[in-house]
BAMARBA-459181 format. One record per atom (N, C-alpha, C): x, y, z; residue in three letters; residue number from 0. Coordinates in Angstrom, 1 decimal, padded with zeros to 4 digits. Example, Ala and Ser with C-alpha at 12.3 -4.5 7.8 and 13.67 -1.06 7.14 Angstrom:
<pts>
((013.2 -005.7 007.8) "Ala" 0);
((012.3 -004.5 007.8) "Ala" 0);
((013.2 -003.3 007.8) "Ala" 0);
((012.8 -002.2 007.1) "Ser" 1);
((013.7 -001.1 007.1) "Ser" 1);
((012.9 000.0 007.9) "Ser" 1);
</pts>
This chain:
<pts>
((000.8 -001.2 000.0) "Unk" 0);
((000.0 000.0 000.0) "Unk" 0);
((000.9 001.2 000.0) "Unk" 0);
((000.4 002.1 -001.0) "Unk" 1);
((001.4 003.1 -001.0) "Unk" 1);
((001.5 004.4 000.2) "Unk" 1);
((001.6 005.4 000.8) "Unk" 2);
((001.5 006.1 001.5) "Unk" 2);
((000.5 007.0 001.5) "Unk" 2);
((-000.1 007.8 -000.4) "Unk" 3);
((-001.0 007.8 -000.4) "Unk" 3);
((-002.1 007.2 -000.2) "Unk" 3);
((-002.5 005.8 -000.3) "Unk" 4);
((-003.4 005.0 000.0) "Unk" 4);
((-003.7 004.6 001.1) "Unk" 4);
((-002.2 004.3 002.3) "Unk" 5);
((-002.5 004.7 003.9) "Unk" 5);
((-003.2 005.7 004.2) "Unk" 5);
((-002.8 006.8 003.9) "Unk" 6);
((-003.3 007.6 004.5) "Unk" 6);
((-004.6 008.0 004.0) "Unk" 6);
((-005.7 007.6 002.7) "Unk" 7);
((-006.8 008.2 002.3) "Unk" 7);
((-007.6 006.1 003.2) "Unk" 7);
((-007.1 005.8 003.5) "Unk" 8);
((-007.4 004.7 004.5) "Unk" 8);
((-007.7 005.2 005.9) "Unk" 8);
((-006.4 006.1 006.2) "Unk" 9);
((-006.8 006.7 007.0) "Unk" 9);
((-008.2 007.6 007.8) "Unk" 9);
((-007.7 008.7 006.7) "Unk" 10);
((-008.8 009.3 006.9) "Unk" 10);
((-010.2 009.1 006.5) "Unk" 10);
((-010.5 008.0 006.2) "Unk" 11);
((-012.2 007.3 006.2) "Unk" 11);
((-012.4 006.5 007.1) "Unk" 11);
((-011.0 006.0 007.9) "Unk" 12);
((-011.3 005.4 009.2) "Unk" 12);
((-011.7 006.4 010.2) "Unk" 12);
((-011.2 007.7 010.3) "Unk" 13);
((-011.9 009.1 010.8) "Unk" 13);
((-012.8 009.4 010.6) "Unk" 13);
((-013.3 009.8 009.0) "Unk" 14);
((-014.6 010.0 009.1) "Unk" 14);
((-015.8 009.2 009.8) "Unk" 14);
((-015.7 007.7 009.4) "Unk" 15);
((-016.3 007.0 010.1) "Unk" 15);
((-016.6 006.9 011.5) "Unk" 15);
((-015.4 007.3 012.1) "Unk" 16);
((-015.3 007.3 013.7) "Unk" 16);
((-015.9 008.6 014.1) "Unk" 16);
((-016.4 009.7 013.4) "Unk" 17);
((-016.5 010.6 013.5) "Unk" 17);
((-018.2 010.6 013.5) "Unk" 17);
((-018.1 010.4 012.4) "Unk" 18);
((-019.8 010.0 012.2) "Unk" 18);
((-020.5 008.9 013.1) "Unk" 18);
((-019.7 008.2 013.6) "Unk" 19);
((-020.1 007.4 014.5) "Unk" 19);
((-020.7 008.0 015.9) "Unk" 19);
((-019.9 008.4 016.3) "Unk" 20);
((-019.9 010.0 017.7) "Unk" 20);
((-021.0 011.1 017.2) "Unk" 20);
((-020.9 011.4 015.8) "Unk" 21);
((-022.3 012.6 015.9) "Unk" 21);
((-023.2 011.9 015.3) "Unk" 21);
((-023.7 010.4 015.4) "Unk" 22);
((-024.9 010.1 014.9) "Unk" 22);
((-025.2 009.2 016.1) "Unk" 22);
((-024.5 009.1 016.8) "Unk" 23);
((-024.4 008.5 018.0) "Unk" 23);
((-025.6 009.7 019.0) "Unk" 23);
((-024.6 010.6 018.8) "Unk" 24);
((-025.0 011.8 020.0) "Unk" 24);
((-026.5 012.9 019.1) "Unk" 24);
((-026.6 012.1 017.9) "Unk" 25);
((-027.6 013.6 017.2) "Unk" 25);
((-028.6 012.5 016.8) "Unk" 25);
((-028.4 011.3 016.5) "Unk" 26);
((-029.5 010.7 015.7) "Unk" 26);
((-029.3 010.6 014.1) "Unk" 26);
((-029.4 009.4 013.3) "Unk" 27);
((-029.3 009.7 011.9) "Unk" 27);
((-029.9 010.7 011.1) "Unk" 27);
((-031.0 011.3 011.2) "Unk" 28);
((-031.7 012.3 010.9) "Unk" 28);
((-031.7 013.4 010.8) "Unk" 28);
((-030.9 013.5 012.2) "Unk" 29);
((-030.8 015.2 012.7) "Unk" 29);
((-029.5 015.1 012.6) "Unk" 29);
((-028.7 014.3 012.2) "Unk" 30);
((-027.3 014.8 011.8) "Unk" 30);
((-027.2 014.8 010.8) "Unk" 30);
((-026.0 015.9 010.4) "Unk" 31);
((-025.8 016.3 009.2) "Unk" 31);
((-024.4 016.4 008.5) "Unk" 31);
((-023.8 016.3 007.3) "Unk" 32);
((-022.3 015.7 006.9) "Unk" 32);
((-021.9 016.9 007.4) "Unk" 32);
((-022.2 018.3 007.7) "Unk" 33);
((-021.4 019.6 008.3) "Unk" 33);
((-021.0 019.3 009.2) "Unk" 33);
((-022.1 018.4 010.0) "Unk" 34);
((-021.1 018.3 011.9) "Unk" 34);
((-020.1 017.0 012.0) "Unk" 34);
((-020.5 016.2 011.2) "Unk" 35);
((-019.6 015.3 010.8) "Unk" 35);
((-018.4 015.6 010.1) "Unk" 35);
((-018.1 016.8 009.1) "Unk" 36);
((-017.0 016.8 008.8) "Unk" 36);
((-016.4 017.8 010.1) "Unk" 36);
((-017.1 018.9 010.7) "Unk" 37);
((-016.3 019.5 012.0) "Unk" 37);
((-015.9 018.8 012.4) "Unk" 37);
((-016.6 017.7 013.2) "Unk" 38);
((-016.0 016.4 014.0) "Unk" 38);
((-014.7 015.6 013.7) "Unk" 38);
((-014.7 015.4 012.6) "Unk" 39);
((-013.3 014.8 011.9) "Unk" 39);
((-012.1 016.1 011.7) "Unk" 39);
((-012.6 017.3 011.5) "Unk" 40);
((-011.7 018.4 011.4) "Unk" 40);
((-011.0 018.3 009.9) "Unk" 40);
((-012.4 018.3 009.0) "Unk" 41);
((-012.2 018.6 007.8) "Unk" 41);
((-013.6 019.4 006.9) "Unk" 41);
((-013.0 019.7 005.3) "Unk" 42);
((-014.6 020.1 004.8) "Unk" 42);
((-015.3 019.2 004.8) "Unk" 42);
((-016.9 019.9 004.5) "Unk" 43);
((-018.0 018.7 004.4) "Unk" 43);
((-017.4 018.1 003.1) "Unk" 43);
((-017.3 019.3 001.8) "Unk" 44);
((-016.6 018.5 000.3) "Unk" 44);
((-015.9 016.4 000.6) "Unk" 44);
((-015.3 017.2 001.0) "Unk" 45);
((-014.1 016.1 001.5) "Unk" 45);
((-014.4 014.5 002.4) "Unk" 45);
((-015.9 015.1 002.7) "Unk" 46);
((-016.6 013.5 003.5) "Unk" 46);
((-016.9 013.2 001.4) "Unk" 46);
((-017.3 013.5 000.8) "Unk" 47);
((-017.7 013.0 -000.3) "Unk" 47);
((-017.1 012.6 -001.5) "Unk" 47);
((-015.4 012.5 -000.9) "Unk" 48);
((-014.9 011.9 -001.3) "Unk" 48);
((-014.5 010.6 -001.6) "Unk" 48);
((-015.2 010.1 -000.1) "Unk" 49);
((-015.5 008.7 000.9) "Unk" 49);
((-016.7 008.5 000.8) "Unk" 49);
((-017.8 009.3 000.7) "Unk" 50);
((-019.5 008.3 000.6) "Unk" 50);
((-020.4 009.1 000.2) "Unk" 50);
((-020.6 008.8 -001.3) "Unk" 51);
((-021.6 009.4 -001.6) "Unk" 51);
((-022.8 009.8 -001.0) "Unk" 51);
((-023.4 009.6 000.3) "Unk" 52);
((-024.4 010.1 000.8) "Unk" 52);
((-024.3 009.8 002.2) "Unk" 52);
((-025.1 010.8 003.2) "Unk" 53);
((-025.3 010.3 004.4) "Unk" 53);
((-025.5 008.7 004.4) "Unk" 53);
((-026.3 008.5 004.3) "Unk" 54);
((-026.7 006.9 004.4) "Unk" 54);
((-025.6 006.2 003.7) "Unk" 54);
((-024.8 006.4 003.1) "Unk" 55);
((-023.9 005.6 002.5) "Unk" 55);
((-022.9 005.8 003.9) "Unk" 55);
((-022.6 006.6 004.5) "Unk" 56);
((-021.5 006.8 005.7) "Unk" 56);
((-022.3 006.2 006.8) "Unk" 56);
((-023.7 006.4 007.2) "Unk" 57);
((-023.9 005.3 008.1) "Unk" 57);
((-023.6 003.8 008.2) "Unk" 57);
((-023.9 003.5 006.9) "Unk" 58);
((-023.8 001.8 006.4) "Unk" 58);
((-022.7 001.3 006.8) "Unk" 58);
((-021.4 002.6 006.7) "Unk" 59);
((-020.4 002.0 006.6) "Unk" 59);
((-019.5 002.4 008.1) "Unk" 59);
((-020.4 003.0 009.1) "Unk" 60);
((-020.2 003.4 010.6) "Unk" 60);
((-020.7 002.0 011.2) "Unk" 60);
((-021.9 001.2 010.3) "Unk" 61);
((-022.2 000.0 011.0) "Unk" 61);
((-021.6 -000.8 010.9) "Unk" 61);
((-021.5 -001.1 009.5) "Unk" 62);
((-020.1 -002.5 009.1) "Unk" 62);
((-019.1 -002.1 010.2) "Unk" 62);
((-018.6 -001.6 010.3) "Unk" 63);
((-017.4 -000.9 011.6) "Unk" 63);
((-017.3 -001.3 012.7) "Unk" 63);
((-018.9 -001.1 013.4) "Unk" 64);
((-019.4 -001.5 014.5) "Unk" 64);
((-019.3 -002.9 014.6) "Unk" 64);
((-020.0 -003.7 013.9) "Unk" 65);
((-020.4 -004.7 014.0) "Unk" 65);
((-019.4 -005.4 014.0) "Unk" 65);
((-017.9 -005.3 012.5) "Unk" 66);
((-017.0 -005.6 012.6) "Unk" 66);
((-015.9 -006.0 013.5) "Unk" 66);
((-015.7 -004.7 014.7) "Unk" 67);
((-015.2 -004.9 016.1) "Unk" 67);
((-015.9 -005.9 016.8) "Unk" 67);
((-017.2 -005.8 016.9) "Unk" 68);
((-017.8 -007.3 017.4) "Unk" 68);
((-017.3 -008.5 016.8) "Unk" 68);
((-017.1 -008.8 016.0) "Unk" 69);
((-016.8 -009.9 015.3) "Unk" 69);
((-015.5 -010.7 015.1) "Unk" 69);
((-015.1 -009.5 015.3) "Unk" 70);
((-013.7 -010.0 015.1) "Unk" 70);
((-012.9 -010.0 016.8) "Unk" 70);
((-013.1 -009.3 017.5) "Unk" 71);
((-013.2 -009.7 019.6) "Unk" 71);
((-013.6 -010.6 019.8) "Unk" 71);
((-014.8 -011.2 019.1) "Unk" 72);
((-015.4 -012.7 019.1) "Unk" 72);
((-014.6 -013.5 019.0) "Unk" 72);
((-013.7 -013.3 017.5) "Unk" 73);
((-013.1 -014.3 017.1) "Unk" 73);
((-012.1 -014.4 017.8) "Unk" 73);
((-011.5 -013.5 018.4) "Unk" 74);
((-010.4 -013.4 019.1) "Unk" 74);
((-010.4 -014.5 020.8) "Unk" 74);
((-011.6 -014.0 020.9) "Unk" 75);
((-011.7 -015.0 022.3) "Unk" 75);
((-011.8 -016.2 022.0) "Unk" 75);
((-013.0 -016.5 021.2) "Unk" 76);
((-013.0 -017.8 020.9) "Unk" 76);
((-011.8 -018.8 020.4) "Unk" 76);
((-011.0 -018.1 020.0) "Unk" 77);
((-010.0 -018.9 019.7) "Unk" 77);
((-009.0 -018.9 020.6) "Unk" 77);
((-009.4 -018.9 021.6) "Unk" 78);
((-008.3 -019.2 023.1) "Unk" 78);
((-009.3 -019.4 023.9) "Unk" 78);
((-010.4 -019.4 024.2) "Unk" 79);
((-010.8 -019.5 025.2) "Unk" 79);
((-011.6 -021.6 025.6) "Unk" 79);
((-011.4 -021.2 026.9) "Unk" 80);
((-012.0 -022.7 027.0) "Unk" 80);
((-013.5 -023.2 027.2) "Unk" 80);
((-013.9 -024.5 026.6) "Unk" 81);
((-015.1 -024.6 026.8) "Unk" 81);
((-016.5 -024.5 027.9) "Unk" 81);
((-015.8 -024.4 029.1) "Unk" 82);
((-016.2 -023.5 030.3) "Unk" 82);
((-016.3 -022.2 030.8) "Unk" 82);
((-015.1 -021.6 029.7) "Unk" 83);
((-015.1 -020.0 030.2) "Unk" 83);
((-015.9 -019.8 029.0) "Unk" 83);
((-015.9 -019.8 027.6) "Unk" 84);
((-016.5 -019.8 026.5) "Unk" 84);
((-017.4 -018.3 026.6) "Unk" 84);
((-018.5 -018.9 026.9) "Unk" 85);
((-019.6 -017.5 027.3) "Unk" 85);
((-019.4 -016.7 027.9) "Unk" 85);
((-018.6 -016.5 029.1) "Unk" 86);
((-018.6 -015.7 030.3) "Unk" 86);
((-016.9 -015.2 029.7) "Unk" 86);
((-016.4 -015.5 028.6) "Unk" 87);
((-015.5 -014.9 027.9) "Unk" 87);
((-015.7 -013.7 027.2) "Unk" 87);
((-017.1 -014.3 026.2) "Unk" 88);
((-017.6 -013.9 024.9) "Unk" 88);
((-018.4 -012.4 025.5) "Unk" 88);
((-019.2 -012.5 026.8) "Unk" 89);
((-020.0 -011.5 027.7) "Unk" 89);
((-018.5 -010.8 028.0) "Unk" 89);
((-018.3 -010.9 028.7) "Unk" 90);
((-016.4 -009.7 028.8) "Unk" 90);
((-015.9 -009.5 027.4) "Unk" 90);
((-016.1 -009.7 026.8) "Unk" 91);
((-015.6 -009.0 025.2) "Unk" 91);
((-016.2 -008.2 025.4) "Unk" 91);
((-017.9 -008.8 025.2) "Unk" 92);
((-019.0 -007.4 024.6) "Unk" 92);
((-019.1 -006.5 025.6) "Unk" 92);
((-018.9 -007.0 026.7) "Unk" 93);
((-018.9 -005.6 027.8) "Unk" 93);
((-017.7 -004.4 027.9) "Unk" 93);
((-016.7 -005.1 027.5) "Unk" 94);
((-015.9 -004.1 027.0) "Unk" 94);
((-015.8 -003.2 026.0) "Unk" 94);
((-016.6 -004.1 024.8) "Unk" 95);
((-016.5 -003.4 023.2) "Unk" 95);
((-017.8 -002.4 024.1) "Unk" 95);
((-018.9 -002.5 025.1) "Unk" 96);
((-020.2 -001.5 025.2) "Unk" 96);
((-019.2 000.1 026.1) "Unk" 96);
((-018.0 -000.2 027.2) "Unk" 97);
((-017.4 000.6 027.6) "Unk" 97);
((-016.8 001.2 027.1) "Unk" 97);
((-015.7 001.0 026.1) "Unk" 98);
((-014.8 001.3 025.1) "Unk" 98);
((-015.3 002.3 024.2) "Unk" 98);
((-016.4 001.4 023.3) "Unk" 99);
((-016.9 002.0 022.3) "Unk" 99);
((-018.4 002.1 022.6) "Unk" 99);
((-018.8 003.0 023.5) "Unk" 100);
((-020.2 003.3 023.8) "Unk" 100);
((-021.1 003.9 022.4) "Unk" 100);
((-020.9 004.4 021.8) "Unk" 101);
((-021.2 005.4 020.9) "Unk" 101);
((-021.8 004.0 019.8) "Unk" 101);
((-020.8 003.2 019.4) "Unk" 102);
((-020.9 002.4 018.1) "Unk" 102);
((-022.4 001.8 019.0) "Unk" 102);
((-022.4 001.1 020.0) "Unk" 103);
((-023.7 000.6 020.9) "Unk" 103);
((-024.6 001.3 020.6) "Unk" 103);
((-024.9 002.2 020.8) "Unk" 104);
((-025.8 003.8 020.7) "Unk" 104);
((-026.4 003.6 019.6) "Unk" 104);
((-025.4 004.2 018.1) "Unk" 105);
((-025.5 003.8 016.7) "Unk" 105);
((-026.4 002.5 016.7) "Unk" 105);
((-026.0 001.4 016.6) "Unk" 106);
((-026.9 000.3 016.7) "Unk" 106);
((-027.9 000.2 017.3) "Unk" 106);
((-028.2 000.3 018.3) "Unk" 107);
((-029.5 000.8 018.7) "Unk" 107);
((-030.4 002.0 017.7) "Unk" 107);
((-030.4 003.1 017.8) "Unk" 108);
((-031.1 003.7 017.3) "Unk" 108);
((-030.9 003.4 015.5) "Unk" 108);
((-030.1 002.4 014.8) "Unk" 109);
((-030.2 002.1 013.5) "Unk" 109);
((-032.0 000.7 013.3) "Unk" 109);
((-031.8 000.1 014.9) "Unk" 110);
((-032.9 -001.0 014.5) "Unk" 110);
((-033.9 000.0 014.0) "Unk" 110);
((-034.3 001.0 014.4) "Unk" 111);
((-035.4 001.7 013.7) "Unk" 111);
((-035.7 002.3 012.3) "Unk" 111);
((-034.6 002.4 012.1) "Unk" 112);
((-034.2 003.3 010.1) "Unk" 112);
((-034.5 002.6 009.8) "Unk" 112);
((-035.5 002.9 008.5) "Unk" 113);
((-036.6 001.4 007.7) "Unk" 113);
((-036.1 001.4 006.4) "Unk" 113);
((-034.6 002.6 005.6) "Unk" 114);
((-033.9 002.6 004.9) "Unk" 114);
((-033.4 001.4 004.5) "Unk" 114);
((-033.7 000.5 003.3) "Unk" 115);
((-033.4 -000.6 003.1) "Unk" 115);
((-031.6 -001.2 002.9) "Unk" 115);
((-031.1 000.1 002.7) "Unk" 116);
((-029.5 -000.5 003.3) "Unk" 116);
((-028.9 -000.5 004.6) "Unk" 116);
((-030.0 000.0 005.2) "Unk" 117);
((-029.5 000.1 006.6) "Unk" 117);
((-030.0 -001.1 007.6) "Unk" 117);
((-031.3 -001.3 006.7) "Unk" 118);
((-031.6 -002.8 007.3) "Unk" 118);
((-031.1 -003.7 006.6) "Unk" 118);
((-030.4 -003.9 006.1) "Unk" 119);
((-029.9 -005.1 005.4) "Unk" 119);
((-028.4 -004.8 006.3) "Unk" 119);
((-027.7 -003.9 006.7) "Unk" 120);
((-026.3 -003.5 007.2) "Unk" 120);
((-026.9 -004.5 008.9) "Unk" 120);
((-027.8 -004.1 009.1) "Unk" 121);
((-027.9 -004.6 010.7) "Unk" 121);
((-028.5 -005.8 010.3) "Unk" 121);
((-029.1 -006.7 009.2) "Unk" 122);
((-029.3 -007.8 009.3) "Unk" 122);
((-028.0 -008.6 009.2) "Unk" 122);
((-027.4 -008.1 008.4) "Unk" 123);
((-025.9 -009.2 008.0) "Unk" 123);
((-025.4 -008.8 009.4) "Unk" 123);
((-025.1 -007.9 010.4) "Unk" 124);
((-024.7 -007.7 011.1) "Unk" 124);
((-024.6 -008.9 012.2) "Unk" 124);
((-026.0 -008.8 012.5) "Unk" 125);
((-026.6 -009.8 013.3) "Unk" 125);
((-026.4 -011.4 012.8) "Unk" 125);
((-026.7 -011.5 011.6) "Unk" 126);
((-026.6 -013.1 010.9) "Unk" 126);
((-024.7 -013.2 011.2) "Unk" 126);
((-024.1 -012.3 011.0) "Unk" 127);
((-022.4 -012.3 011.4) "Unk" 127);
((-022.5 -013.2 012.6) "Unk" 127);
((-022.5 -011.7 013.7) "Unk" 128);
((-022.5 -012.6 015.5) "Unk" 128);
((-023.4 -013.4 015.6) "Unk" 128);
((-024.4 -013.8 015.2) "Unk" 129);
((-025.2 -015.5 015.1) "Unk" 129);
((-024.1 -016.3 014.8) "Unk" 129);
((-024.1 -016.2 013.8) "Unk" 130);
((-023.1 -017.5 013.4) "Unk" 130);
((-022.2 -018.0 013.8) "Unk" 130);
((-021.2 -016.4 014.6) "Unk" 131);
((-020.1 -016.6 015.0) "Unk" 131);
((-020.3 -017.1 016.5) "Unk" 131);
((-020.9 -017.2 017.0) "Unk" 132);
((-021.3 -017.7 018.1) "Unk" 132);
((-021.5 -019.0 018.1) "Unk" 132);
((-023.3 -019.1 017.2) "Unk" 133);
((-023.7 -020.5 017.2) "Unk" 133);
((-022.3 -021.5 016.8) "Unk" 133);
((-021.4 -021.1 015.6) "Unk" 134);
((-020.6 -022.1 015.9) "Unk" 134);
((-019.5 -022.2 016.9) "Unk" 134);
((-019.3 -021.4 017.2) "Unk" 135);
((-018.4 -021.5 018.7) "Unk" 135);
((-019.3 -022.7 019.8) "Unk" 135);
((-020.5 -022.3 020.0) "Unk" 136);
((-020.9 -022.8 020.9) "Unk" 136);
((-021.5 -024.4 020.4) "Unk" 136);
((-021.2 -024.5 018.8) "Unk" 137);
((-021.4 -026.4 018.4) "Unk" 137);
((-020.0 -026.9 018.5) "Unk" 137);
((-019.1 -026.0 018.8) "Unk" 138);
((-017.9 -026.6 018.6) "Unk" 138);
((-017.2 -026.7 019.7) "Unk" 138);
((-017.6 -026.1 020.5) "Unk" 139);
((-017.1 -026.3 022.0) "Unk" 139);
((-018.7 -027.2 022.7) "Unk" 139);
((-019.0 -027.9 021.8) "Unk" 140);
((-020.5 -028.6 022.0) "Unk" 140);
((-021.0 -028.5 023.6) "Unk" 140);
((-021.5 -027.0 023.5) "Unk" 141);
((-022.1 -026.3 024.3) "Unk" 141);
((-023.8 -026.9 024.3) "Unk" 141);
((-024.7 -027.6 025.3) "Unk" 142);
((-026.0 -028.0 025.1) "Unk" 142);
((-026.6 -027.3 024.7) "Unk" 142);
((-027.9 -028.0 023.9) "Unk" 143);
((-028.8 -026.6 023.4) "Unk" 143);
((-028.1 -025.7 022.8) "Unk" 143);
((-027.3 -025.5 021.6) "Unk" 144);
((-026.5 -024.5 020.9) "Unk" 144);
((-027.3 -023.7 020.9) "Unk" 144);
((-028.4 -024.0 019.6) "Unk" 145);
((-029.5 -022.6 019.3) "Unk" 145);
((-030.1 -022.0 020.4) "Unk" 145);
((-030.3 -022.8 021.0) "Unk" 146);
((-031.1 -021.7 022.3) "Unk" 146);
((-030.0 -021.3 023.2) "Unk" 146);
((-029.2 -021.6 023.2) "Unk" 147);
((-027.9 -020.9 024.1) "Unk" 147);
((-027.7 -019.4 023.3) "Unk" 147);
((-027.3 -020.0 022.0) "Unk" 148);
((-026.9 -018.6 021.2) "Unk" 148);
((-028.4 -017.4 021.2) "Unk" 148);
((-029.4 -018.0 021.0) "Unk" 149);
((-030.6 -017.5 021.1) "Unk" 149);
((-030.4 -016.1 022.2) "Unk" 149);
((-030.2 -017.4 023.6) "Unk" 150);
((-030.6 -016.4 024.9) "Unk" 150);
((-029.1 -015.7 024.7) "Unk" 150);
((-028.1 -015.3 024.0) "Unk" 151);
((-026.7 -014.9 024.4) "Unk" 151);
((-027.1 -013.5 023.3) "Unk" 151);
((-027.5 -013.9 022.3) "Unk" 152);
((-028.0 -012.7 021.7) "Unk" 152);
((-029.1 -011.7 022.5) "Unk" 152);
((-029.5 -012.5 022.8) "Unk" 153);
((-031.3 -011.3 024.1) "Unk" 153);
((-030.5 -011.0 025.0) "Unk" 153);
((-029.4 -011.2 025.8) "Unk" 154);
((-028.4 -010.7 026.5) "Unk" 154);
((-027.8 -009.9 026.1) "Unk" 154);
((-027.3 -009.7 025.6) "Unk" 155);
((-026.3 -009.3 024.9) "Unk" 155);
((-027.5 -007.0 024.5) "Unk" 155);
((-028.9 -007.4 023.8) "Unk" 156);
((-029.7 -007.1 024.1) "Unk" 156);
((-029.9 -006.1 024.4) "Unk" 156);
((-030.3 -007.2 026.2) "Unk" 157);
((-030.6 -005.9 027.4) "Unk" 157);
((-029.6 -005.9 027.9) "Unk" 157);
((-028.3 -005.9 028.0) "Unk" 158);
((-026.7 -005.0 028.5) "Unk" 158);
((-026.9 -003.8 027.3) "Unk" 158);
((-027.3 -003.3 026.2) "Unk" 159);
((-027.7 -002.7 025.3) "Unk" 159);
((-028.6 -001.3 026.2) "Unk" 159);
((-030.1 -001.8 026.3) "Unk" 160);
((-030.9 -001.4 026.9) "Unk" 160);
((-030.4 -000.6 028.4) "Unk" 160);
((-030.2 -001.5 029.2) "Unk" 161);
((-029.4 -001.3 030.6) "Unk" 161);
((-028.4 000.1 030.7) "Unk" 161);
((-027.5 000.2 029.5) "Unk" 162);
((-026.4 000.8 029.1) "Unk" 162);
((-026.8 002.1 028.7) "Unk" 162);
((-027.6 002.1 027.8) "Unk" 163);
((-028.6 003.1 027.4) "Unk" 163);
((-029.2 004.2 028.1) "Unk" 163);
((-030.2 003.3 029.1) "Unk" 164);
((-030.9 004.2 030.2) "Unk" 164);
((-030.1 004.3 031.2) "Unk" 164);
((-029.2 003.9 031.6) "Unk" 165);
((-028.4 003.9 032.7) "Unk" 165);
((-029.5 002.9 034.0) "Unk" 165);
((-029.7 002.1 033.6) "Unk" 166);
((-030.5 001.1 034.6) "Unk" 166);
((-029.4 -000.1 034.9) "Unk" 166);
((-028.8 000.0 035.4) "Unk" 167);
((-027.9 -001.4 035.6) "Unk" 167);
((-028.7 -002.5 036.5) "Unk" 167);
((-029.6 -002.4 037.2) "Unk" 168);
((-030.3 -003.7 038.0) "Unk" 168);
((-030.9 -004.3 036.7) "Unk" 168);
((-031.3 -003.8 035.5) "Unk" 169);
((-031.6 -004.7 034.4) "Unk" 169);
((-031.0 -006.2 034.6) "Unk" 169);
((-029.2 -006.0 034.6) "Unk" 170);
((-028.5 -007.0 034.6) "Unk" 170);
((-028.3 -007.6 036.0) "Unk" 170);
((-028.7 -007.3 037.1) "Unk" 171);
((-028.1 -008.0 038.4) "Unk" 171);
((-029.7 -009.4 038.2) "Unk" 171);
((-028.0 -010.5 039.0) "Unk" 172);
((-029.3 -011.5 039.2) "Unk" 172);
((-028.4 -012.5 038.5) "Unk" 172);
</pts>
């Protein structure tokens, strides 16, 4: 990769991060590429070099999101042992919800955008961490896979919810 190409790599990994934070904090709707490119500390021109439209820069703030999920996943799962397994995979996501509170946020407020690339970005999303799970958990032949993975996704969920409202007794118990 040349150094130009790092660096225009670069800076759409910023924009992204950027738009992540003010659609996080503004809502898809009511944000707009102006505060997104203040946020990155560039012109608005210059997001449009990287995505043809708002919704084309959400899509690609979710792949992002979801991404980091997926690949923390993978990372545990591939060290982790068949008894720690879940209570591994729950410490990933609790740290990707601390870390990266914002991308959490985003996802949440995307289940409602009825924009058909935006639900197809959170469907693959979801069909991703399904899978990557359910096979973790047929391969460390975990009982009941599907309903294990089932309830680990509704978990997963309300730590979502809980996070959100600031209700933490959601999760005690």
């Amino acid at each position: 990769m040349s150094k130009n190409e790092a660096v225009s790599v670069n800076r759409r990994m910023e924009i992204i991060s950027a738009a992540i934070e003010v659609f996080a904090e503004t809502g898809y709707y009511r944000t707009t590429t102006m505060q997104v490119a203040k946020r990155a500390g560039i012109s608005q021109p210059y997001i449009f070099r990287f995505f043809a439209t708002k919704e084309e820069l959400l899509h690609a703030a979710l792949e992002a999101s979801w991404q980091r999920i997926a690949e923390s996943f993978r990372r545990v799962i591939a060290t982790a042992s068949s008894d720690r397994l879940e209570q591994e995979l729950i410490a990933a996501y609790v740290e990707i919800m601390n870390v990266h509170r914002s991308e959490t946020l985003l996802q949440m407020q995307a289940h409602t955008i009825q924009e058909e690339p935006i639900r197809l970005a959170m469907q693959a999303g979801y069909r991703e961490i399904r899978g990557i799970v359910l096979e973790a958990f047929r391969r460390h032949e975990v009982p009941d896979s599907e309903e294990r993975t089932k309830l680990f996704l509704a978990r997963g969920m309300l730590c979502n919810i809980s996070m959100a409202l600031d209700l933490p007794e959601l999760m005690e118990g």
